[in-house]
N, CA and C atoms as a LAMMPS dump frame, in Angstrom:
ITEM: TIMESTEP
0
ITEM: NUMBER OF ATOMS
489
ITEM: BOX BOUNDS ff ff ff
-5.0000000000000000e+02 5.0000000000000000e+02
-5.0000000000000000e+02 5.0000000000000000e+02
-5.0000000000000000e+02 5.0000000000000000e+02
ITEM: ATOMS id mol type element x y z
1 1 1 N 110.83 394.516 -177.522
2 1 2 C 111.542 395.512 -178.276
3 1 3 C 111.789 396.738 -177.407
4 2 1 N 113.155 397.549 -177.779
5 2 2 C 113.305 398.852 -176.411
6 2 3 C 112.34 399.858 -176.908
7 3 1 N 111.952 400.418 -176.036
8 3 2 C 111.496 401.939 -176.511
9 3 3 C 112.132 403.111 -176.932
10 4 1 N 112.101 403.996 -177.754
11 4 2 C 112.452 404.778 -178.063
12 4 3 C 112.464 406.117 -176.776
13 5 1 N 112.96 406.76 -176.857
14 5 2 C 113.248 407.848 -175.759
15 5 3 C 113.147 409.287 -177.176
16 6 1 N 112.306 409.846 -176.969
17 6 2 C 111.285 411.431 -177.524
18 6 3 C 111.743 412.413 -177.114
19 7 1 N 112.188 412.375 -175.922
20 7 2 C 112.524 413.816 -175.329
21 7 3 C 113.369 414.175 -173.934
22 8 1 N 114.092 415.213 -173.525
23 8 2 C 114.626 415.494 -172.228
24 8 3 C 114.626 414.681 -171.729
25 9 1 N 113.113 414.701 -171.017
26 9 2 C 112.469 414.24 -169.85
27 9 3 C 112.558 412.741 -169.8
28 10 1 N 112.459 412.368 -170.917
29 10 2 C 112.046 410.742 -170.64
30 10 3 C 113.709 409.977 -170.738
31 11 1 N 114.733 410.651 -171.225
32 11 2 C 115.999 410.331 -170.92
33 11 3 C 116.452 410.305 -169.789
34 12 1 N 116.262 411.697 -169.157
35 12 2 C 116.286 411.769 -167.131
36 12 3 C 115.751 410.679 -166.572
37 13 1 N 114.517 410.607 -166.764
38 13 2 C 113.607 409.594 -166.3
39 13 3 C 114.319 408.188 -166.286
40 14 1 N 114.808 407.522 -167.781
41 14 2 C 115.543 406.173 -167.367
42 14 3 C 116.553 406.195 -167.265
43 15 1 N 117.731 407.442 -166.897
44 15 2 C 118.563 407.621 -166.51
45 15 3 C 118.255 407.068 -164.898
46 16 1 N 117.852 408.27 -164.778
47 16 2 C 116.991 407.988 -163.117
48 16 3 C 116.907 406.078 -162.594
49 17 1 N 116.134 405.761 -163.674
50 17 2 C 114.955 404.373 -163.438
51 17 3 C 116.774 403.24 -163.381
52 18 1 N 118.156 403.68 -164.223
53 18 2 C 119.092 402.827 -164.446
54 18 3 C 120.317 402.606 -163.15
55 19 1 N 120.165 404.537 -162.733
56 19 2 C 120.73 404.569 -161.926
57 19 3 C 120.407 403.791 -160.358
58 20 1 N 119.386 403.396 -160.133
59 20 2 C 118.377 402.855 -158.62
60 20 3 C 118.446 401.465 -158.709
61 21 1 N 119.099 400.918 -159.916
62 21 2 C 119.392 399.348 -160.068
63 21 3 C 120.262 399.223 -159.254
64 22 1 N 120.101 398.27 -158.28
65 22 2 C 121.641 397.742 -157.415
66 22 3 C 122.385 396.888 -158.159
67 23 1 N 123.986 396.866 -157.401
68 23 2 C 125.173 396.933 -157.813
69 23 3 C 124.736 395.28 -157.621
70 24 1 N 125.953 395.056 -158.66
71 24 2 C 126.316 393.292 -158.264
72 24 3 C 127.306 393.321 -157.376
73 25 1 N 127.446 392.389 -156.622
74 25 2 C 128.222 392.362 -155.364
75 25 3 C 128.675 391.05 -155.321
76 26 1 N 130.09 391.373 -155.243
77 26 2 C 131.282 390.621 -155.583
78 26 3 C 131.124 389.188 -154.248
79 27 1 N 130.767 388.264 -154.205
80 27 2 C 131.011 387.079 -153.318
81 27 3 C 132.67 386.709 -152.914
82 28 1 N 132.157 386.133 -151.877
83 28 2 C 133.61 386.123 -151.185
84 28 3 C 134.366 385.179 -151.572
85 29 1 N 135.317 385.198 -151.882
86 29 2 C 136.248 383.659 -152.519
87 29 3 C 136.102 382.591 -151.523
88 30 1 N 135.918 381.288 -152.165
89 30 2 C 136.142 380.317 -150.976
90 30 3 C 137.103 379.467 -150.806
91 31 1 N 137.546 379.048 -149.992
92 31 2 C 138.834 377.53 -149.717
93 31 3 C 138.755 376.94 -150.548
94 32 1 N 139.76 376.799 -151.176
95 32 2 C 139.699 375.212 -152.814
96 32 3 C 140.407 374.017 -151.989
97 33 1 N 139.762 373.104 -151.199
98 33 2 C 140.616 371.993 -150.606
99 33 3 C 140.097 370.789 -150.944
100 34 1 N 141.329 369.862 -151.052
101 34 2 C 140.474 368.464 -151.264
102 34 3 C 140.178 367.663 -150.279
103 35 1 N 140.119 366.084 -150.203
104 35 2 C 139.43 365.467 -149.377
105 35 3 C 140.281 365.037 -147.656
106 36 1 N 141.778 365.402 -148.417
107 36 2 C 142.519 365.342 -147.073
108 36 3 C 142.874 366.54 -146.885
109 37 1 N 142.709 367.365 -147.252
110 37 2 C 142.918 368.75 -146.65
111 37 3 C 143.634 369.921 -146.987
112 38 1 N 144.066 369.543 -148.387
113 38 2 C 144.978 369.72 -149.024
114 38 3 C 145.007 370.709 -150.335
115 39 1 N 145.301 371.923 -150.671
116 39 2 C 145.059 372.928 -151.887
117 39 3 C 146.516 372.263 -152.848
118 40 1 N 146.111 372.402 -154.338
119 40 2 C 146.755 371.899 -154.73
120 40 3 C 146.924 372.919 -156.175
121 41 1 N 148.091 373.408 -156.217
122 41 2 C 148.136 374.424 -157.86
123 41 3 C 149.633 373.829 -158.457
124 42 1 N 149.418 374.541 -159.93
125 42 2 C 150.436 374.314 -160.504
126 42 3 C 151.912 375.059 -161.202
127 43 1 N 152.312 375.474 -160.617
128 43 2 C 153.438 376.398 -160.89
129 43 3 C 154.401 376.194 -161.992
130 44 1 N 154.577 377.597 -163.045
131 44 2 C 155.711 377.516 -163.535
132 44 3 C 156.584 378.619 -163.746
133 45 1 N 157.565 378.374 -164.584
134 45 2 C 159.088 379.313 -164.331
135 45 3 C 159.707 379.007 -165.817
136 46 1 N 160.13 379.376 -166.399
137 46 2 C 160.749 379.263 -167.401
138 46 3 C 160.239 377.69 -167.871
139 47 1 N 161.387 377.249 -168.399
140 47 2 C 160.709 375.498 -168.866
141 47 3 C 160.569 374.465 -168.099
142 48 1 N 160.239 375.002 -166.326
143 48 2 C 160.24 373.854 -165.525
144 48 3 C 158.338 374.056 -165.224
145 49 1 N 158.185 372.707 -164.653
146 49 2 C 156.597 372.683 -164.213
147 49 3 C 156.767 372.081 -163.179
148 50 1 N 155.805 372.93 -161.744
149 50 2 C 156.276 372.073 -160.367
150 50 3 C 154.58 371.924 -160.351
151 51 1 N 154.088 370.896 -159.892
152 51 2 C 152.883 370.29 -159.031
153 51 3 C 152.669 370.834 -157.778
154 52 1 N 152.66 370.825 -156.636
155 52 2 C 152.446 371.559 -155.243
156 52 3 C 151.229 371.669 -154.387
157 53 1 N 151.56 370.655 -153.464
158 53 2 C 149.995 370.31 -152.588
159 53 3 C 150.545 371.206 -151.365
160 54 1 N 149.223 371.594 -150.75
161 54 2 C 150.099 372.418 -149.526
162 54 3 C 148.836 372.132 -148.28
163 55 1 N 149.574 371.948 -146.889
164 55 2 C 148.492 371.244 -145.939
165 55 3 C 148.757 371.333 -144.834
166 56 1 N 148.456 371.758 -143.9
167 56 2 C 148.885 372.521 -142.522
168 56 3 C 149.6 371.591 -141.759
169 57 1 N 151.163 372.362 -140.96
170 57 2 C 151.553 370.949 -140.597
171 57 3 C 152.937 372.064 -140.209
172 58 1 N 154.316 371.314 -140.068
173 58 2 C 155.037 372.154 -139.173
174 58 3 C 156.211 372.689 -140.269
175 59 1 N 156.103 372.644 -141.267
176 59 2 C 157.078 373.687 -142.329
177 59 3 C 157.723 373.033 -143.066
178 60 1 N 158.029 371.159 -143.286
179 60 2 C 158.242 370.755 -143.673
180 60 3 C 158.077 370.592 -145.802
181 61 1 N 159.242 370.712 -146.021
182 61 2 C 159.253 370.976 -147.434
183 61 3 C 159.947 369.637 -147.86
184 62 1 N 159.077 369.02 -149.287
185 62 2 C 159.676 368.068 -150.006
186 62 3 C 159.27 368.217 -151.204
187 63 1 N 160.447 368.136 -152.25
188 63 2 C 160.656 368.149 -153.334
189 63 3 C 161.087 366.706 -153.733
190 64 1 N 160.36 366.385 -154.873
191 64 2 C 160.415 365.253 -155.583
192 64 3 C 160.938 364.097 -154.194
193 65 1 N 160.227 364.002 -153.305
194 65 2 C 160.613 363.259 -152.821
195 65 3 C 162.16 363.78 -151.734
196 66 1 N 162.687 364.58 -151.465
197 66 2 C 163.689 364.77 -151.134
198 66 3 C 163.323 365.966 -150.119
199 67 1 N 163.84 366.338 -149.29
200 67 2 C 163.757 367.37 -148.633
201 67 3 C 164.673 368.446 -149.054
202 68 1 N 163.703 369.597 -149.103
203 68 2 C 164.117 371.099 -149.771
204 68 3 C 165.164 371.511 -149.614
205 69 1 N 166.079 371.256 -148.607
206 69 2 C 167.586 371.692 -148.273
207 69 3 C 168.542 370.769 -149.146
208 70 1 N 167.953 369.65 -149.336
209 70 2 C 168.918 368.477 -150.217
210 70 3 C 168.691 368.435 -151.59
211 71 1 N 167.356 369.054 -152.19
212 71 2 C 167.504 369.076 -153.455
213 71 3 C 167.58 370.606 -154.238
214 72 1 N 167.454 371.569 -153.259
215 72 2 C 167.799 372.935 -154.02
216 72 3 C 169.489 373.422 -152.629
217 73 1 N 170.166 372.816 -152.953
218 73 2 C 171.272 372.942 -152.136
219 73 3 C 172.031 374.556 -151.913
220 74 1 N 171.195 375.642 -152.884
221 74 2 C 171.925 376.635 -153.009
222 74 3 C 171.122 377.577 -152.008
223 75 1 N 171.163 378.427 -150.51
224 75 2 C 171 379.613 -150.21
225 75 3 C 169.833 380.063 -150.8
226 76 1 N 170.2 380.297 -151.495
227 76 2 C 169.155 381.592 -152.355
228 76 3 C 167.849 380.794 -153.107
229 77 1 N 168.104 379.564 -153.128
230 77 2 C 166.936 378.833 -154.198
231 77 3 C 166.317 378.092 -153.108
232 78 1 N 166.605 378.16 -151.607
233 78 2 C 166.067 377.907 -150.384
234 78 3 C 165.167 379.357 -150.183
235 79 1 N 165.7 380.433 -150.137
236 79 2 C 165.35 381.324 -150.204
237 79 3 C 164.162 381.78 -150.833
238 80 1 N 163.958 381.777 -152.432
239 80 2 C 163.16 381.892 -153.274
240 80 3 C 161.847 381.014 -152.709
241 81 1 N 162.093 379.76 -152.187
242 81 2 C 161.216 378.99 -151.906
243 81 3 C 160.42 379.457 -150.551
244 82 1 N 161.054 380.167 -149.568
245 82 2 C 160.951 380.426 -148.395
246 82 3 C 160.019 381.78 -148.663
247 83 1 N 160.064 382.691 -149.454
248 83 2 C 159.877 383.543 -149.761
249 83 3 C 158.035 383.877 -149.399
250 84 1 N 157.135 382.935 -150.507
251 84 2 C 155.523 382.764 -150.117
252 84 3 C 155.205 383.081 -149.219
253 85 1 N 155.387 381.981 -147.694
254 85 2 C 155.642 382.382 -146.599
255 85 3 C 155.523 383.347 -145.869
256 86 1 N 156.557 383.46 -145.735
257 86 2 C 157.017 385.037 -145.059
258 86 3 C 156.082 386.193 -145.61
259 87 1 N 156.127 386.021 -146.804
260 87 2 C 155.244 387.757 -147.158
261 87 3 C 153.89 387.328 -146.542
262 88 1 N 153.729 386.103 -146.915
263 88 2 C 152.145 385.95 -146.039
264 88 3 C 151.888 385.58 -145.133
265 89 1 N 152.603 385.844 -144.055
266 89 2 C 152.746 385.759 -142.448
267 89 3 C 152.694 384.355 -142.002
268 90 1 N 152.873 383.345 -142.485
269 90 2 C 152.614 381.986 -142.353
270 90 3 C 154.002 380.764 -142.158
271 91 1 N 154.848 381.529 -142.091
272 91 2 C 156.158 380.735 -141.738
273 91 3 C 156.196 379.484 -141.17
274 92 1 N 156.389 378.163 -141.247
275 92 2 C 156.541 377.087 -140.352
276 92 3 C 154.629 376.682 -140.175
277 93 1 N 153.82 377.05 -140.924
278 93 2 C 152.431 376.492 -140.664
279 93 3 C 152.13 375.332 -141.238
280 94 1 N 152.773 375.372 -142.689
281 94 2 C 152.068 374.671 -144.198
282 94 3 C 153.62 373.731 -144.206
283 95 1 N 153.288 372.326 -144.484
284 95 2 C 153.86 370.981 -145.274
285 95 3 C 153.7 371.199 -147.021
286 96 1 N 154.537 371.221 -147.749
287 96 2 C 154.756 371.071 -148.826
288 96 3 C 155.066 369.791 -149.333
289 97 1 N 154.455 369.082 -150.464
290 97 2 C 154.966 368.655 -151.237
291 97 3 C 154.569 369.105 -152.58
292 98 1 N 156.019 368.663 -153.427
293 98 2 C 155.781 369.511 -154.886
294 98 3 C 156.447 368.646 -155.455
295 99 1 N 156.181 368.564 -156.568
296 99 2 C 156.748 367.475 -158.074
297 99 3 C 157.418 368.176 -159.036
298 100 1 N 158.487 368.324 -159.161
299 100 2 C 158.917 369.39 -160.496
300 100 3 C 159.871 368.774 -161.455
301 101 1 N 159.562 369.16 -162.873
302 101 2 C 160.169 368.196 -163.825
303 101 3 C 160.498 369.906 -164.609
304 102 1 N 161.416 369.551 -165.591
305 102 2 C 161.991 370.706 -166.825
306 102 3 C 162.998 371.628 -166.51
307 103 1 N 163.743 371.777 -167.258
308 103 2 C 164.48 373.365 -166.489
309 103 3 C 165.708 373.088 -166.135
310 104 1 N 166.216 373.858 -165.101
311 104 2 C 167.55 373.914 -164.227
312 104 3 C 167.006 374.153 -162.765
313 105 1 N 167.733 374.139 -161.85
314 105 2 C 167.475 374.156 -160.418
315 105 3 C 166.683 375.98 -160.419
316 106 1 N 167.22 377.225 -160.734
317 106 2 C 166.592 378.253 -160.96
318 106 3 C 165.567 378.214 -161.368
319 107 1 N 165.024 377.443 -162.735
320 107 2 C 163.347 377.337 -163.248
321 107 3 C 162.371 376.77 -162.195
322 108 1 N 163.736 375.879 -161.692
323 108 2 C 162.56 374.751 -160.796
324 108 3 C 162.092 375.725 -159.374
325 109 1 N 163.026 376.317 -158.519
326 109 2 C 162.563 376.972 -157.903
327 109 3 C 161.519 377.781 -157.926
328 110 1 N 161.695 378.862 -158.952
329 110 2 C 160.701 379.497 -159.078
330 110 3 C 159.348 379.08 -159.048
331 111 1 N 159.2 377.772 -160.239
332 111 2 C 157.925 377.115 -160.198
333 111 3 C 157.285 376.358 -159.04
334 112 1 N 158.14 376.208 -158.561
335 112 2 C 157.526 375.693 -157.065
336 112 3 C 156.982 377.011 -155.996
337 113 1 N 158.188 377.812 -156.056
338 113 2 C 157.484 379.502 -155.202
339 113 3 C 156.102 379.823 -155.744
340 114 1 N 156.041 379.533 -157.415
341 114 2 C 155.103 380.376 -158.073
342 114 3 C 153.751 379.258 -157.411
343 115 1 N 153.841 377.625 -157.649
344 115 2 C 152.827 376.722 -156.984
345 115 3 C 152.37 376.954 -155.957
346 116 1 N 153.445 377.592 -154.503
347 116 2 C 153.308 377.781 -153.3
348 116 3 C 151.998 379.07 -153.176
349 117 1 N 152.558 379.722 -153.835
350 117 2 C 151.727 381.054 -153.692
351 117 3 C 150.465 380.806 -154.215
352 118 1 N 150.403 380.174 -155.344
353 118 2 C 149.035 379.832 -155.695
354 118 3 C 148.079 379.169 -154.949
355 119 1 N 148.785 377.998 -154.034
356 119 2 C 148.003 376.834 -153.348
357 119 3 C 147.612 377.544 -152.148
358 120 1 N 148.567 378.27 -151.446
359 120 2 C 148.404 379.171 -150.118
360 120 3 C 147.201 380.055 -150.681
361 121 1 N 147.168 380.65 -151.33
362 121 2 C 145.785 381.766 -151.843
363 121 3 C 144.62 380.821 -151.878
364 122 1 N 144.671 379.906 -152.696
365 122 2 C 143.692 378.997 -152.911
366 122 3 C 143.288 378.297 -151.176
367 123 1 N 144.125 377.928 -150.524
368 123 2 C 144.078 377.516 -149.38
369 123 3 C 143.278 378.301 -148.617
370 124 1 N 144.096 379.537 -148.364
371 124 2 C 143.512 380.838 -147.554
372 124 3 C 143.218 381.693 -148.281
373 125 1 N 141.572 382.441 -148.824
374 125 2 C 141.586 383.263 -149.748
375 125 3 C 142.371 384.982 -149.049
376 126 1 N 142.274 384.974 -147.975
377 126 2 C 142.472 386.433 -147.358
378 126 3 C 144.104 386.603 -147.651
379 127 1 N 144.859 385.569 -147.822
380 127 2 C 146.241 386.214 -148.295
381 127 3 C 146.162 386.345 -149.356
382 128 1 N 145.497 386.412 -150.101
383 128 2 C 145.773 386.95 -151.915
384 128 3 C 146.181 388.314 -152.438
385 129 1 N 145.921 389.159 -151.204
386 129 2 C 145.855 390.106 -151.338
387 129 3 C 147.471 390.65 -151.037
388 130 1 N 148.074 390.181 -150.018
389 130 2 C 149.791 390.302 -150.274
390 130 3 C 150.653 389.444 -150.782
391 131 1 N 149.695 388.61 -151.186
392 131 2 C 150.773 387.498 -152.546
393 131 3 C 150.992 388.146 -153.618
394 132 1 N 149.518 388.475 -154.01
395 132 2 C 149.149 389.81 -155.238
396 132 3 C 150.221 390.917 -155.467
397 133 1 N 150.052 391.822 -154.345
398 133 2 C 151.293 392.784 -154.03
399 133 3 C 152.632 392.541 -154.407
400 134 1 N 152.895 391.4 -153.538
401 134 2 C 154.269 391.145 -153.711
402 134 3 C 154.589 390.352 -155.033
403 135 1 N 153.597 390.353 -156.175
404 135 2 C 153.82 389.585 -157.515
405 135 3 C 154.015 388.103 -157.633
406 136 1 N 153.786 387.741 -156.445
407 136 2 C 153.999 386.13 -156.471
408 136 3 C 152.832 385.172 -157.456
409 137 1 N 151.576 385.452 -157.619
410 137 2 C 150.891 385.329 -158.488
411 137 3 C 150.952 384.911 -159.91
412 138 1 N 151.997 386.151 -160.253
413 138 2 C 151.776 386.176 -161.887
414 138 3 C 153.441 385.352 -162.397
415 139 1 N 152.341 384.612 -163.517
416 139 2 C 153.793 384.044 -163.873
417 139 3 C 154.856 384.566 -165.086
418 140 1 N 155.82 384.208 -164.524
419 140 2 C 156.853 385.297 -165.079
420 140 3 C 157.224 384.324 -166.545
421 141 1 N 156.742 385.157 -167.496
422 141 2 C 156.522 384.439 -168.864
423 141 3 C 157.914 384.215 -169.738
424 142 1 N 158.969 384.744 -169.132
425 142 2 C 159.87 385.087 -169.567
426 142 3 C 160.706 383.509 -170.411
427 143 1 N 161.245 383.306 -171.234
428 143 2 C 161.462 381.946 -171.498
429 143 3 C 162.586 382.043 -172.256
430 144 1 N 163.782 381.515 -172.649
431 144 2 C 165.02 381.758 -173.649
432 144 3 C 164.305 381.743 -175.117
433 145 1 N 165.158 382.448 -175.582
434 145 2 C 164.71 382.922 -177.11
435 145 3 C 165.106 381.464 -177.957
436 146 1 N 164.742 381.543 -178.454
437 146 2 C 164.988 380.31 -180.291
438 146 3 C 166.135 380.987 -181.037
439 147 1 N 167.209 379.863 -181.262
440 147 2 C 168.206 380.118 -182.017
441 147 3 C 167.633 380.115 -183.23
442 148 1 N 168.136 381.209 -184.233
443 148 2 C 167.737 381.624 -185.306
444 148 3 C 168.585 380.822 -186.631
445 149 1 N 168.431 380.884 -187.821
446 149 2 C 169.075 380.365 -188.487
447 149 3 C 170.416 381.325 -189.513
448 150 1 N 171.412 381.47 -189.695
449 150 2 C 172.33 382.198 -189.953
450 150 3 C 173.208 382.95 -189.187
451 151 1 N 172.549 382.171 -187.588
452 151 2 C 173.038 382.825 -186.391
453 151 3 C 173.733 381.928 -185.399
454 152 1 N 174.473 382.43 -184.854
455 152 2 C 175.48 381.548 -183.823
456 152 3 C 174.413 381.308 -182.489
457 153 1 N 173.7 382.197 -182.347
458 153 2 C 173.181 381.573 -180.988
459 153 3 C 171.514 382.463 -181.878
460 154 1 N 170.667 382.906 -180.608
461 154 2 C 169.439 383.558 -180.841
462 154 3 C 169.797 384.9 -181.735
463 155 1 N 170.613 385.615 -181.318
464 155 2 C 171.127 387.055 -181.778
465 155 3 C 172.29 387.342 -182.182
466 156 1 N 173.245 386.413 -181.838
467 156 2 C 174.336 386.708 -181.97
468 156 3 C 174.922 385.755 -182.898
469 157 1 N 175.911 387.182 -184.1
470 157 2 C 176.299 386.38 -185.487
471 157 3 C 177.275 385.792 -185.252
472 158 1 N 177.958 385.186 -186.424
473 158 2 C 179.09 384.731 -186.601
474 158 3 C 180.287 385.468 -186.639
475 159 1 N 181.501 385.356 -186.482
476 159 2 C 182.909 386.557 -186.433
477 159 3 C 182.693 386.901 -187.537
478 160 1 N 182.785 387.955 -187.807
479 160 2 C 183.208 388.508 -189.312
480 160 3 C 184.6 388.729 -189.384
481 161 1 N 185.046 388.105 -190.935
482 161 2 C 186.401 388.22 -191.262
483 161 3 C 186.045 388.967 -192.31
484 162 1 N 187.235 390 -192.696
485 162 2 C 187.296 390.747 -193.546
486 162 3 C 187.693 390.298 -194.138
487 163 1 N 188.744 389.74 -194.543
488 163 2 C 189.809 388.77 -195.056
489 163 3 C 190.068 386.914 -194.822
């Protein structure tokens, strides 16, 4: 049972006695790899879900089987993908493969960037810290709204005729 505390003094006192407790101290994150060598997370983006193993090797990217230039054919969704990477100084180190099902080519990207970043952290804990920064981390929850009922789309009504 606690003791009661009577006076000033004996408050100072286990003030004192609470303050001289040492701190807990945070352990260092470790490598999440599996048996071939490999960090493995799961990324998503709107309604797509990408899989994503990642494993040291010369920069090679494959998607569903296809290589990254042939199945996200657009610039910028090369880009998005390229992105992990670069902020975390690691360009041309890490082999990708990733599995992605749902969505449009935009969802899918993302979810694969968002996998990349995860597996690379998990891989290497010391880049977490500018994946973090640069928001690659968090997933962007954002998702299309639900068409409503009395409504032409989510928000938007029908023409109004006056006549």
């Amino acid at each position: 049972m606690a003791e009661q505390i009577r006076s000033l003094e004996e408050l100072s006192a286990a003030a004192a006695g609470m303050a001289t407790a040492p701190a807990p101290v945070a352990k260092p994150r470790e490598p999440e790899r599996d048996s071939l060598g490999r960090s493995y997370a799961t990324g998503k983006r709107k309604n797509a879900v990408a899989r994503v193993w990642i494993k040291p090797g010369s920069g090679k990217v494959m998607v569903n089987g296809k290589a990254m230039d042939v199945y996200f054919a657009r610039p910028v969704l090369q880009m998005i993908l390229r992105q992990p990477f670069s902020v975390a100084g690691v360009t041309g180190q890490f082999d990708v493969h990733a599995t992605v099902a749902g969505g449009g080519l935009s969802g899918q990207a993302g979810a694969v960037k968002h996998g990349v970043s995860k597996a690379l952290q998990l891989y290497d804990p010391s880049l977490r810290p500018a994946l973090k920064a640069a928001g690659f981390l968090t997933r962007d929850s954002r998702v299309v709204e639900r068409k409503k009922y009395g409504k032409r789309k989510a928000r938007r009504s029908f023409q109004f005729s006056k006549r």
